[in-house]
One Martini backbone bead per residue (centre of mass of N, CA, C, O) as a GRO file, in nm:
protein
   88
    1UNK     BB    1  -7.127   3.486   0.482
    2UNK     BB    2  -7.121   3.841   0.394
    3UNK     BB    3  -7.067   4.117   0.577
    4UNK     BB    4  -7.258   4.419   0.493
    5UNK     BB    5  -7.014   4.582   0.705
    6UNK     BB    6  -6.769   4.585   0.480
    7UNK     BB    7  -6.973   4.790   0.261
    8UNK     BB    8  -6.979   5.011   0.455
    9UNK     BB    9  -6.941   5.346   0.555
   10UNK     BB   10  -7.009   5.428   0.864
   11UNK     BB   11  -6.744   5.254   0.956
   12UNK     BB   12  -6.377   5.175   0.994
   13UNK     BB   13  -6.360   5.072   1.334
   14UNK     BB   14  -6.309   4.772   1.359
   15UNK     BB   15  -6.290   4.516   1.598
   16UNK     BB   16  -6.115   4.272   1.736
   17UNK     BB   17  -6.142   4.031   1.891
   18UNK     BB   18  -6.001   3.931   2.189
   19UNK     BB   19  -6.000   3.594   2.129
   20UNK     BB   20  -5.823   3.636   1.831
   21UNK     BB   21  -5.600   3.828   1.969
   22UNK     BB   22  -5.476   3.613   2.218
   23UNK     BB   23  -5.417   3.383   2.021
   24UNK     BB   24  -5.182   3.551   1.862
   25UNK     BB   25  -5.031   3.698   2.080
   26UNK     BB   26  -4.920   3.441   2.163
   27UNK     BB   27  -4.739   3.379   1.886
   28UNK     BB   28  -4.588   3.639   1.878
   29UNK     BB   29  -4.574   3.916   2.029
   30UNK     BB   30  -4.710   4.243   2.040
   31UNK     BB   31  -4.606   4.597   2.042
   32UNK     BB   32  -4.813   4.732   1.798
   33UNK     BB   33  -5.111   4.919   1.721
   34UNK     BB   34  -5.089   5.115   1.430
   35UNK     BB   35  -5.480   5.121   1.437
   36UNK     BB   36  -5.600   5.310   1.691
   37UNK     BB   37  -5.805   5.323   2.002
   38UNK     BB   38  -5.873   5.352   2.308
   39UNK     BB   39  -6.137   5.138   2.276
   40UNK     BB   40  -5.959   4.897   2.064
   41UNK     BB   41  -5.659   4.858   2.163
   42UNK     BB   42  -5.390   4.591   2.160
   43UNK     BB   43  -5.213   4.729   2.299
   44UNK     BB   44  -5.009   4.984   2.460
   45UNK     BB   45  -4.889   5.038   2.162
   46UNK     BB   46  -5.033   5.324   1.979
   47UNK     BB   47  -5.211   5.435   1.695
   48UNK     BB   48  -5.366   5.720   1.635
   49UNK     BB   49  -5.556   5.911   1.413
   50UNK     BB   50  -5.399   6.172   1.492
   51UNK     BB   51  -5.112   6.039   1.440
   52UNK     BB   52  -5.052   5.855   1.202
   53UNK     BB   53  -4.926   5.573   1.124
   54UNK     BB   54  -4.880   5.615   0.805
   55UNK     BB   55  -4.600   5.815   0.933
   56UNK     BB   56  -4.509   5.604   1.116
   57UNK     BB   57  -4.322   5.365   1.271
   58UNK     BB   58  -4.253   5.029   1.215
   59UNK     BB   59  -4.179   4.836   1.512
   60UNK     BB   60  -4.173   4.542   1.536
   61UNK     BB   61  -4.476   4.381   1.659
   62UNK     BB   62  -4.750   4.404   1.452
   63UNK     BB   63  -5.046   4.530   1.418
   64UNK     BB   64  -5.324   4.516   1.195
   65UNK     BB   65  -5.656   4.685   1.200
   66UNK     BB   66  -5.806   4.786   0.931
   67UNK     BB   67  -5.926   5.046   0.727
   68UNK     BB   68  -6.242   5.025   0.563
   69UNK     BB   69  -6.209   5.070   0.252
   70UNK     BB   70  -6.035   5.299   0.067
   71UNK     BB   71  -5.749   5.283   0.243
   72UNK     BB   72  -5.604   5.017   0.266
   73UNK     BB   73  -5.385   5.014   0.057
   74UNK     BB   74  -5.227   5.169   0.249
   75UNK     BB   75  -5.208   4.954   0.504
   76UNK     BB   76  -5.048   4.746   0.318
   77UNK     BB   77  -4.805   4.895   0.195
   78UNK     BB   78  -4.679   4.951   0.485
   79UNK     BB   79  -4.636   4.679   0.576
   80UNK     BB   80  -4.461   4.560   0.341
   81UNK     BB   81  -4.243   4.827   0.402
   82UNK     BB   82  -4.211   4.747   0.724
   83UNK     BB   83  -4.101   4.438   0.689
   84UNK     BB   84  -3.854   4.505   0.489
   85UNK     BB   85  -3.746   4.715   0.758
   86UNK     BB   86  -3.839   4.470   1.004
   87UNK     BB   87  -4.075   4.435   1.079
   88UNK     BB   88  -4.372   4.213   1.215
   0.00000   0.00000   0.00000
């Protein structure tokens, strides 16, 4: 079934779970969260909606649980142009 909350508008930053980011986090090993806030962020180092992530470098190991909604494709964009310049 799928959650009527990814094409609400009422809000576009979604936590990812805590259990599903540790388990990822142990084989990766992440040291950048790209698009979170003070409340969210999954990293040390993280980029809020102030700083603007899609404007600053994405280097190393980066997380990014990305703005739903019609934003999407600017942050899918980025992830693969930062892939590309060698982020992970």
């Amino acid at each position: 079934m799928i959650n009527s909350g990814l094409f609400s508008s009422v809000r576009n930053n979604w936590e990812t779970p805590q259990k599903i980011f540790d388990e990822l986090d142990e084989e990766f090993g992440f040291n950048l969260d790209v698009c979170a806030d003070e409340g969210n962020a999954k990293c040390e180092r993280y980029y809020t909606e102030e700083e603007d992530g899609l404007g600053k470098k994405w280097e190393g190991v980066c997380w990014m649980n990305p703005p739903y909604g019609r934003v999407i494709g600017l942050w899918m964009r980025k992830a693969y142009e930062s892939a590309l310049g060698g982020a992970k």
